[in-house]
PQR file of N, CA, C, O and H, with PARSE charges and radii, in Angstrom:
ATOM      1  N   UNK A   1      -3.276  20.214  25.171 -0.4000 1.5000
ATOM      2  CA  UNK A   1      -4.099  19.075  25.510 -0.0000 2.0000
ATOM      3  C   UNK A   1      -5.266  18.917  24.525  0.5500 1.7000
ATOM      4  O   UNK A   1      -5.839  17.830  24.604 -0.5500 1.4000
ATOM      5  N   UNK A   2      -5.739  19.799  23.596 -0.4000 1.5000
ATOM      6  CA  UNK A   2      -6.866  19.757  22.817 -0.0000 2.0000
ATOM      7  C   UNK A   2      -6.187  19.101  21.733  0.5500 1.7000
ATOM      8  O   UNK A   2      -6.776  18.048  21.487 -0.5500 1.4000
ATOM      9  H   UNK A   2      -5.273  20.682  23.532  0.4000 1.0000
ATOM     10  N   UNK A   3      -5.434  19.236  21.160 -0.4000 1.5000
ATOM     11  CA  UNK A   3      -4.822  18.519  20.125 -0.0000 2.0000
ATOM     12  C   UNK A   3      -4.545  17.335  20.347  0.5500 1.7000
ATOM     13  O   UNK A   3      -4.314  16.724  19.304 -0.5500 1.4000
ATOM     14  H   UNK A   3      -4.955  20.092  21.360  0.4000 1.0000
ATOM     15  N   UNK A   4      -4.456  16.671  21.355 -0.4000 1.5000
ATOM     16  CA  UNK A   4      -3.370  15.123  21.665 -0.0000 2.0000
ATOM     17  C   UNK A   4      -4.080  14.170  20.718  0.5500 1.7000
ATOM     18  O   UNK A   4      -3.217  13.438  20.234 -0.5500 1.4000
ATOM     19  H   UNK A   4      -4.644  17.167  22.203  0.4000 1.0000
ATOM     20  N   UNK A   5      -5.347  13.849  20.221 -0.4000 1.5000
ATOM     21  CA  UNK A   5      -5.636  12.872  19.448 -0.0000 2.0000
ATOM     22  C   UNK A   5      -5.309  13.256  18.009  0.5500 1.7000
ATOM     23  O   UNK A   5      -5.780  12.378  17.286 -0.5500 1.4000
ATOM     24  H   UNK A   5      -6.049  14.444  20.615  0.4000 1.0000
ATOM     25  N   UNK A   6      -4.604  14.347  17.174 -0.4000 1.5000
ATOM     26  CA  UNK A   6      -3.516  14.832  16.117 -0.0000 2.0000
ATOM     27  C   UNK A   6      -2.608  14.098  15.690  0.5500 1.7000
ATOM     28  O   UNK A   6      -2.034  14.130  14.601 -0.5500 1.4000
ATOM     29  H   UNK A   6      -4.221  15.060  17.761  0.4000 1.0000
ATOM     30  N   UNK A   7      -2.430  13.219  16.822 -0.4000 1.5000
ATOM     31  CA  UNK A   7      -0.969  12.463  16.970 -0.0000 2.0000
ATOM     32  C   UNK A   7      -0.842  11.254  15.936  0.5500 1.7000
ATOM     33  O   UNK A   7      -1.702  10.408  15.691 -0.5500 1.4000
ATOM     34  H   UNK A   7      -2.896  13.193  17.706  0.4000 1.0000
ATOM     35  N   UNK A   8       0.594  11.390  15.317 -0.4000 1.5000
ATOM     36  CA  UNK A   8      -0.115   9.888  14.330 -0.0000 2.0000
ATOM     37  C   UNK A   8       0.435   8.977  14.531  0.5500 1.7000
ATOM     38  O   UNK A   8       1.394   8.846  15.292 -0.5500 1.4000
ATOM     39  H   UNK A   8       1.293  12.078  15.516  0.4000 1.0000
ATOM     40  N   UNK A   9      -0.349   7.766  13.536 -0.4000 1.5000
ATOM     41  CA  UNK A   9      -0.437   6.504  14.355 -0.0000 2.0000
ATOM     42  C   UNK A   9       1.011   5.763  13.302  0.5500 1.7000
ATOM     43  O   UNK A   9       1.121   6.255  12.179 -0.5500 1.4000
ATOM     44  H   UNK A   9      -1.127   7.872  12.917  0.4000 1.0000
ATOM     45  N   UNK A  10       1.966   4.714  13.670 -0.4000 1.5000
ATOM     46  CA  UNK A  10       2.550   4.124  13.136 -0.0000 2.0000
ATOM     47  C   UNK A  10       1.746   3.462  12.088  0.5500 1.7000
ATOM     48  O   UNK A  10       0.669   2.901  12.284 -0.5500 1.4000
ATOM     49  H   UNK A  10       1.877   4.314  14.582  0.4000 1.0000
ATOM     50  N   UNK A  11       2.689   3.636  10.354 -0.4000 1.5000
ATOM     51  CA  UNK A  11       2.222   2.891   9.305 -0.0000 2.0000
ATOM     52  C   UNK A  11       1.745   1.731   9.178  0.5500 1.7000
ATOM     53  O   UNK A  11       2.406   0.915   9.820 -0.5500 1.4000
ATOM     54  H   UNK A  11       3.564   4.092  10.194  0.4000 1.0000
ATOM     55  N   UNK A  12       0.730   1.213   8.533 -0.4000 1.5000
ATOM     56  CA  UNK A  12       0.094  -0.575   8.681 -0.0000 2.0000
ATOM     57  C   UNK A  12       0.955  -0.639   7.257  0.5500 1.7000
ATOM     58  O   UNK A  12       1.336   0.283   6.535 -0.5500 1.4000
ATOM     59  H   UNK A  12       0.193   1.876   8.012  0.4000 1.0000
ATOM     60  N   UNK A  13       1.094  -1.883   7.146 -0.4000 1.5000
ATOM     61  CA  UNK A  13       1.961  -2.186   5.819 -0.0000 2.0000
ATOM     62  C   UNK A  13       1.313  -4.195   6.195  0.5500 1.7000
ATOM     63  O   UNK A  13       1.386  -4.471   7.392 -0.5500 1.4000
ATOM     64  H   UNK A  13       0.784  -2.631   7.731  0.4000 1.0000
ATOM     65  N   UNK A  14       0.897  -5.101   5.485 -0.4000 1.5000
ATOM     66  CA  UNK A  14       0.717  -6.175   5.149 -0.0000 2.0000
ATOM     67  C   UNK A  14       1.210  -6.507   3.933  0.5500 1.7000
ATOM     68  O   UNK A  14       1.401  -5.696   3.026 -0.5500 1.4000
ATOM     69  H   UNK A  14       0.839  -4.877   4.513  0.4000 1.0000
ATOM     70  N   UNK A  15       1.534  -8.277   3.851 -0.4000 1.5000
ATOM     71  CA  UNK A  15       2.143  -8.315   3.093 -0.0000 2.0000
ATOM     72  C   UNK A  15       1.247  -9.075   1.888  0.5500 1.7000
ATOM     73  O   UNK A  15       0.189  -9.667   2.103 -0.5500 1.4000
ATOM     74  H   UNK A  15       1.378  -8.936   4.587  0.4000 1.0000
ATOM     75  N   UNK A  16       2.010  -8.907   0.343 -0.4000 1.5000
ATOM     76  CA  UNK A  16       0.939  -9.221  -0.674 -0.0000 2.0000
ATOM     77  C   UNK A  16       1.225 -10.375  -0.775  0.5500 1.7000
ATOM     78  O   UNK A  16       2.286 -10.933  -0.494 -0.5500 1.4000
ATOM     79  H   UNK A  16       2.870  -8.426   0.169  0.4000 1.0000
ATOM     80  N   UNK A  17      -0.269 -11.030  -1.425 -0.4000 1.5000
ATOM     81  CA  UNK A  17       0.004 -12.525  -1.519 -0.0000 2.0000
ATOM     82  C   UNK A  17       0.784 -13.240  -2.614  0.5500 1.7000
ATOM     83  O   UNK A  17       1.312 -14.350  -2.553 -0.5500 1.4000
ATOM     84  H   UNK A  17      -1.131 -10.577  -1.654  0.4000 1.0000
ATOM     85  N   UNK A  18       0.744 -12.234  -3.796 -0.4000 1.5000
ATOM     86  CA  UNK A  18       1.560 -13.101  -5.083 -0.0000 2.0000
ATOM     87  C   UNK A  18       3.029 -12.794  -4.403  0.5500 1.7000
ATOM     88  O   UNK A  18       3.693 -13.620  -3.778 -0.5500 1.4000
ATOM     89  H   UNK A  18       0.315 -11.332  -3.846  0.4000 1.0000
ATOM     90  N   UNK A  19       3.357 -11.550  -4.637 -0.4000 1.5000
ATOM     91  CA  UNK A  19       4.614 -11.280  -4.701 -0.0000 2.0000
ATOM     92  C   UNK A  19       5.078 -11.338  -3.515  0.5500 1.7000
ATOM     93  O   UNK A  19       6.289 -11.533  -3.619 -0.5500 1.4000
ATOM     94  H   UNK A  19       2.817 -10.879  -5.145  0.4000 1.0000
ATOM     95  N   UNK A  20       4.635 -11.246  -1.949 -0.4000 1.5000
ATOM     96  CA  UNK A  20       5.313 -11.518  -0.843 -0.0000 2.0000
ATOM     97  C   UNK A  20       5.972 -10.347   0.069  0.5500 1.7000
ATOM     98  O   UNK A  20       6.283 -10.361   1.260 -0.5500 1.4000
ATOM     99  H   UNK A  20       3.651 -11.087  -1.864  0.4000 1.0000
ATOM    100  N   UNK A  21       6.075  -9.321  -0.923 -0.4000 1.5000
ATOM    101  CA  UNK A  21       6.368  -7.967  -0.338 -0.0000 2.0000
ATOM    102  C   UNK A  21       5.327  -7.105   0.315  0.5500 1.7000
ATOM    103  O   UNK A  21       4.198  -7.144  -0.172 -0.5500 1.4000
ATOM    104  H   UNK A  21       5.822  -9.310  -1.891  0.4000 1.0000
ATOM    105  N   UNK A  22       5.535  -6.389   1.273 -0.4000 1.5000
ATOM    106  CA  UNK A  22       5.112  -5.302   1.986 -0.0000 2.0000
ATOM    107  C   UNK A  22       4.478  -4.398   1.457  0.5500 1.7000
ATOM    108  O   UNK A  22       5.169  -3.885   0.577 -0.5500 1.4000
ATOM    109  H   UNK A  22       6.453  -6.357   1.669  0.4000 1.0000
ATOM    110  N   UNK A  23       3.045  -3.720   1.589 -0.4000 1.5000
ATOM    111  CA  UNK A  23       2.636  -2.950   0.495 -0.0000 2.0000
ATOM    112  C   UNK A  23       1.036  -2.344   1.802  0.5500 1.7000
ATOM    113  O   UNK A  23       0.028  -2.922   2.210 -0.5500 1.4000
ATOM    114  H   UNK A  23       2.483  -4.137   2.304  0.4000 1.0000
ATOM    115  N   UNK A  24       1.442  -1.387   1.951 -0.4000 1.5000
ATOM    116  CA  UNK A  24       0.198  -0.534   2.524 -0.0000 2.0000
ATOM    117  C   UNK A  24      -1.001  -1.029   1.893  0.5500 1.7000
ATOM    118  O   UNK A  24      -0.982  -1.519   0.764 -0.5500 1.4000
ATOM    119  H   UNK A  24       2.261  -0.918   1.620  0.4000 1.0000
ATOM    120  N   UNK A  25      -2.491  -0.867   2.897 -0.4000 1.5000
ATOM    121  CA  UNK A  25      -3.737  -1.768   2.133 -0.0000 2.0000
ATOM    122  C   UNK A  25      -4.202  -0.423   1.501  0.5500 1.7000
ATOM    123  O   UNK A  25      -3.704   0.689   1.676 -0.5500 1.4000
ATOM    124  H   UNK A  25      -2.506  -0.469   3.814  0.4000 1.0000
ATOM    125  N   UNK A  26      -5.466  -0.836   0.584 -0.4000 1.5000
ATOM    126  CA  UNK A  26      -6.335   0.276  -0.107 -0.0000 2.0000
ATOM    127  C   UNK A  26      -4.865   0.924  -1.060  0.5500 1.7000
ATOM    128  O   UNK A  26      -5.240   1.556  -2.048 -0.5500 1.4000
ATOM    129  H   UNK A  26      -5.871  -1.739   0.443  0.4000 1.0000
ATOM    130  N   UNK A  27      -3.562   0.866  -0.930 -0.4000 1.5000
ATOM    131  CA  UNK A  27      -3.046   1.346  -2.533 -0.0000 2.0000
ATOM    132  C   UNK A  27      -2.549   0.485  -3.192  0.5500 1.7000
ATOM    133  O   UNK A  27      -2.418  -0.714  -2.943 -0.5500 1.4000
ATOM    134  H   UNK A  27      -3.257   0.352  -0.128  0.4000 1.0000
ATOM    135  N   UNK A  28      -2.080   1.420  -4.571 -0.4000 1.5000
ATOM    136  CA  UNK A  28      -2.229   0.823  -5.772 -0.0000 2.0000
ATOM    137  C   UNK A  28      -0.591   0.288  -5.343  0.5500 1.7000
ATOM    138  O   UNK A  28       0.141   0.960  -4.617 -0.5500 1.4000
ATOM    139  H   UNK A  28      -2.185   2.393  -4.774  0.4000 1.0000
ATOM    140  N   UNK A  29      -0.121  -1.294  -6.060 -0.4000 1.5000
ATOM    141  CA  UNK A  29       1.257  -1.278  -5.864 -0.0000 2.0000
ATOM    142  C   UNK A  29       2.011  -1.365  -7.410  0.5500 1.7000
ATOM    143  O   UNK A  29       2.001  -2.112  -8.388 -0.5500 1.4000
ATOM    144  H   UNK A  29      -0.716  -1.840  -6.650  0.4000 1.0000
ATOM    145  N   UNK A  30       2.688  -0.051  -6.948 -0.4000 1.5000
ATOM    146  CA  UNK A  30       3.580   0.571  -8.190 -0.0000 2.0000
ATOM    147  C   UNK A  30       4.565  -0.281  -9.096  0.5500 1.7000
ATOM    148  O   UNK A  30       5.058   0.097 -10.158 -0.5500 1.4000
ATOM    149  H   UNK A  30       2.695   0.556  -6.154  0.4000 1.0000
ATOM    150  N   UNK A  31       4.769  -1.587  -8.428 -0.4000 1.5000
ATOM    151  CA  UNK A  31       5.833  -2.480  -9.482 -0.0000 2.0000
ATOM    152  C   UNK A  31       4.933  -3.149 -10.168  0.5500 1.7000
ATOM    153  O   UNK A  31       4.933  -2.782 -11.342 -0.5500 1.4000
ATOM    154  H   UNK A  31       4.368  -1.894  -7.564  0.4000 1.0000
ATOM    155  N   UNK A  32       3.986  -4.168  -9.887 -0.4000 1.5000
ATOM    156  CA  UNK A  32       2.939  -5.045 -10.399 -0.0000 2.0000
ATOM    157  C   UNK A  32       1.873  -3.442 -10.965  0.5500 1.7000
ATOM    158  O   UNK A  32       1.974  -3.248 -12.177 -0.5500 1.4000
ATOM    159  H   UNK A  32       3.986  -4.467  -8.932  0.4000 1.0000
ATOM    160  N   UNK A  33       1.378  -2.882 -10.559 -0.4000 1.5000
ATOM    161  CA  UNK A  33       0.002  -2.239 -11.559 -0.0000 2.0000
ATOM    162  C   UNK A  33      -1.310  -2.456 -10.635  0.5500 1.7000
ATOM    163  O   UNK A  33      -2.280  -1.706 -10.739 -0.5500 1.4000
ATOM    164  H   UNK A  33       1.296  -3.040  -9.575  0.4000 1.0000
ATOM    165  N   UNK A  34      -1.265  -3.654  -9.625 -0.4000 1.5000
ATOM    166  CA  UNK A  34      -2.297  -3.847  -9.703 -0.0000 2.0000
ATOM    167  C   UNK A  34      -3.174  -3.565  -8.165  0.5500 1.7000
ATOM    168  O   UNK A  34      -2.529  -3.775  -7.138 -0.5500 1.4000
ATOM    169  H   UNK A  34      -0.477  -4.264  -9.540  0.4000 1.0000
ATOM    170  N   UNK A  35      -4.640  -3.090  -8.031 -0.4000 1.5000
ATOM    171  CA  UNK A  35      -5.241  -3.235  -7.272 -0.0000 2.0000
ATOM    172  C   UNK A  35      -6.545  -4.091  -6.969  0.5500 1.7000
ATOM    173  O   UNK A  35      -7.535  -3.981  -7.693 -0.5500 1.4000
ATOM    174  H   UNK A  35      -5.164  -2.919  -8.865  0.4000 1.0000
ATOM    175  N   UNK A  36      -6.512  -5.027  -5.775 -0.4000 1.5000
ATOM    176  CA  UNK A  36      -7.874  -5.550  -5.320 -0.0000 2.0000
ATOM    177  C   UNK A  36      -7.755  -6.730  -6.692  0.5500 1.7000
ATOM    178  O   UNK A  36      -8.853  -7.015  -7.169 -0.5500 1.4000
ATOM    179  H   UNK A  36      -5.708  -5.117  -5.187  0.4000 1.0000
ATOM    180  N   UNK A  37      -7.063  -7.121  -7.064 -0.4000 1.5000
ATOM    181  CA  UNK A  37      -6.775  -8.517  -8.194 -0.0000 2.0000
ATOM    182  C   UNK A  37      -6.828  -8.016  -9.506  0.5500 1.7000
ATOM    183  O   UNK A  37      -6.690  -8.798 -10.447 -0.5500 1.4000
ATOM    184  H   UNK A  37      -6.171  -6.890  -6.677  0.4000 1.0000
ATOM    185  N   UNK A  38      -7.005  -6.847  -9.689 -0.4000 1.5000
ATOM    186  CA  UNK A  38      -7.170  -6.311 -10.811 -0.0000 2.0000
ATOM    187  C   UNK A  38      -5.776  -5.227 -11.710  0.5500 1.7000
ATOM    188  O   UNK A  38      -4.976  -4.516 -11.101 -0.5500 1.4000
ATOM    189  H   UNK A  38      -7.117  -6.211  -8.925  0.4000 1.0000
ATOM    190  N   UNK A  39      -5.818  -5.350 -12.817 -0.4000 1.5000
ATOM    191  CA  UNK A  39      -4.769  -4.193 -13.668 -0.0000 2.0000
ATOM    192  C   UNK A  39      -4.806  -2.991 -13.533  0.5500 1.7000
ATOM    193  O   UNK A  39      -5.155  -2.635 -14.658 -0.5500 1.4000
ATOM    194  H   UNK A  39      -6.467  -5.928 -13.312  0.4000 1.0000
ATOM    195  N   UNK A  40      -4.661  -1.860 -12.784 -0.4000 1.5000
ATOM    196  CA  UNK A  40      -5.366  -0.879 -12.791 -0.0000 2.0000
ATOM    197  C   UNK A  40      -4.021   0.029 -13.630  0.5500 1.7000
ATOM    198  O   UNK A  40      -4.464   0.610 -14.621 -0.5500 1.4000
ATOM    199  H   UNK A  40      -4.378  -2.150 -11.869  0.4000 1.0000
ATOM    200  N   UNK A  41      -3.268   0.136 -13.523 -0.4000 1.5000
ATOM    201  CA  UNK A  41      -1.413   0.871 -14.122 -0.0000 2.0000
ATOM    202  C   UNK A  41      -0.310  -0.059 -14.708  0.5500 1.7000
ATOM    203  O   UNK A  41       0.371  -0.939 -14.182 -0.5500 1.4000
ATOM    204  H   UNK A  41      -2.908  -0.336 -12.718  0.4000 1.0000
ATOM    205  N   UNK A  42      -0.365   0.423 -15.947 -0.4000 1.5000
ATOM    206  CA  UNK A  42       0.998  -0.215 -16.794 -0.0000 2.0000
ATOM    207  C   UNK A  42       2.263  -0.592 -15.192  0.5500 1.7000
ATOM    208  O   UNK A  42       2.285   0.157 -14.215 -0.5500 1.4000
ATOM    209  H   UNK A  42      -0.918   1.139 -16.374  0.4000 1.0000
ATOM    210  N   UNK A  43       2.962  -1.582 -15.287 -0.4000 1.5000
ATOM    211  CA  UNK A  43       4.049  -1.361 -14.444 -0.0000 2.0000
ATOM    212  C   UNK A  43       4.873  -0.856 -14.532  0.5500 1.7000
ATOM    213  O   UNK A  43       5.050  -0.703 -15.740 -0.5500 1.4000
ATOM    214  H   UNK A  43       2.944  -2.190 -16.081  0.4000 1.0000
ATOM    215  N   UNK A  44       5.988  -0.205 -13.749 -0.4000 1.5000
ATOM    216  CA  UNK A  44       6.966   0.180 -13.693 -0.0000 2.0000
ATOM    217  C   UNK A  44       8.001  -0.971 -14.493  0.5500 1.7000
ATOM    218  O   UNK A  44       8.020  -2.190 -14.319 -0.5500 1.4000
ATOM    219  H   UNK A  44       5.844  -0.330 -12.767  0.4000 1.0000
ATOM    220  N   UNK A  45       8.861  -0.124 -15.441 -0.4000 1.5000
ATOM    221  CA  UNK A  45      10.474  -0.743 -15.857 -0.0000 2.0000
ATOM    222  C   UNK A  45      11.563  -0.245 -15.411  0.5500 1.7000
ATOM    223  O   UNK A  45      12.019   0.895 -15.489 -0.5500 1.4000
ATOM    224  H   UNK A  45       8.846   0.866 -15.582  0.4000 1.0000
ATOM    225  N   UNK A  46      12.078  -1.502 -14.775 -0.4000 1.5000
ATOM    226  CA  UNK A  46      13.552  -0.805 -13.926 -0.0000 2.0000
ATOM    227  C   UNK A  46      14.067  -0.079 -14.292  0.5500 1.7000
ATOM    228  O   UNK A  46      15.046   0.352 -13.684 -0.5500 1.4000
ATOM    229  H   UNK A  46      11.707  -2.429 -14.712  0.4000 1.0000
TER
END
């Protein structure tokens, strides 16, 4: 019973506005590079 708030919570995932896909908030998204409107990582090549 001391532990029960341990428990975790189902993933938030919203979706991005350019591209339309699903992408957890506060990270970086790995195909585009970019965070918060900005370039932050070269993108990924298929």
């Amino acid at each position: 019973m001391r532990r029960s708030h341990h428990a975790l919570g189902p993933n938030s995932f919203h979706e991005d506005k350019e591209t339309g896909e699903l992408k957890r908030p506060h990270h970086v998204d790995l195909k585009t590079g970019m965070y918060k409107g900005r370039q932050v990582l070269t993108p990924k090549e298929d």
